[in-house]
N, C-alpha and C positions, 0 to 999 in steps of 0.2 A: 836506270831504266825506269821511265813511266808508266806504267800500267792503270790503265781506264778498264772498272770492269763495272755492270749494272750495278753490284753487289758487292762490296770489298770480301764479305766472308761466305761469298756462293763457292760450292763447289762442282766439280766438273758432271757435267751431264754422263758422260762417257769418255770411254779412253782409259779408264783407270781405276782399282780396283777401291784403292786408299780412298779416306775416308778425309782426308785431308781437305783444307780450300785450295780454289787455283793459285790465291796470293802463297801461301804455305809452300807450295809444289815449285812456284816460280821460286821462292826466295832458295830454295834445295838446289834445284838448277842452276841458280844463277850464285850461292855463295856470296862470298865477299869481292869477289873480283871486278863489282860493280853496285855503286849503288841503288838500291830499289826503292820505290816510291808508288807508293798503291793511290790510288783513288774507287771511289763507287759508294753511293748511299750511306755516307758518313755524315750523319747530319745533329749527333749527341755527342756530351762529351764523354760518355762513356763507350761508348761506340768508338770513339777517335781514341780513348786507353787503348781499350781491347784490339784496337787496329795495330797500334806500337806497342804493344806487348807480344804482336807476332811474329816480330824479330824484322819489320823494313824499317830501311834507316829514318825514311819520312812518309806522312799521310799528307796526302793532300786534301782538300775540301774543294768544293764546287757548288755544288746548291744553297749548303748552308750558310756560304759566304754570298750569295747572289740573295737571299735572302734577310738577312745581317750584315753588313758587310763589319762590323764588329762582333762580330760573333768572336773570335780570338779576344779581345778584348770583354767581355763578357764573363766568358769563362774562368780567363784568370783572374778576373775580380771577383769571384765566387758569385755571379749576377745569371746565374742559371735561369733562373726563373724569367727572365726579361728577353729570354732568346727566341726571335721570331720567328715562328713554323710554317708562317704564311706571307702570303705576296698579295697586297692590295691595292685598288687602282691610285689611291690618294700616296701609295709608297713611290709611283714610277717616277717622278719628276725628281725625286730625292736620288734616286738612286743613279738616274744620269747613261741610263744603259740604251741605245739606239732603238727607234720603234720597231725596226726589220725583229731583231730581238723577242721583243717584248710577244710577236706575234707569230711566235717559233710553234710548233705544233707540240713542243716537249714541256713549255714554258705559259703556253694558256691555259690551260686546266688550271693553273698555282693561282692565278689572279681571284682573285675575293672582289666584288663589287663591292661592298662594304663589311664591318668588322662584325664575325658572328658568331 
């Protein structure tokens, strides 16, 4: 099961008493009887530990691979330091992703007119 949340380690507004996150409460719920697969503001690689240290079988990435698209590659080369945080206009041609995209309401703010 795939799970998109804003937040991989938010927890629930209401509803519930635990102190838990919603991935935590999902993965209880759902057991082994199915794979789980969290995403949400996963964008370090510590962050991406601490996501699979909390018992789902996979984390997924989203931004930070729209961002990097080697960012995986990065990481496991210890190239931490080389991992891009931002979205600039000289990036879009490189990256090959449609203008509809590029001009999303969730995705303009990221854009950097130039490096700063």
């Amino acid at each position: 099961m795939h799970v998109s949340l804003h937040n991989f380690f938010s927890k629930p507004l209401r509803g519930t008493e635990s102190n838990k996150s919603r991935m935590e409460i999902l993965k209880e719920l759902v057991g082994n009887r199915t794979v789980l697969i969290g995403v949400g503001e996963i964008t370090t690689p510590e962050q991406a530990a601490a996501a699979l240290s909390s018992d789902v079988e996979l984390v997924a990435l989203g931004r930070a691979l729209l961002l990097d698209p080697d960012w995986l590659g990065k990481v496991r080369d210890g190239r931490e330091d080389q991992l891009k945080n931002k979205l600039f206009q000289r990036d879009l041609p490189e990256l090959l992703f449609p203008k509809k995209m590029w001009e999303h309401p969730d995705i303009l703010p990221l854009i950097q007119a130039a490096d700063d």
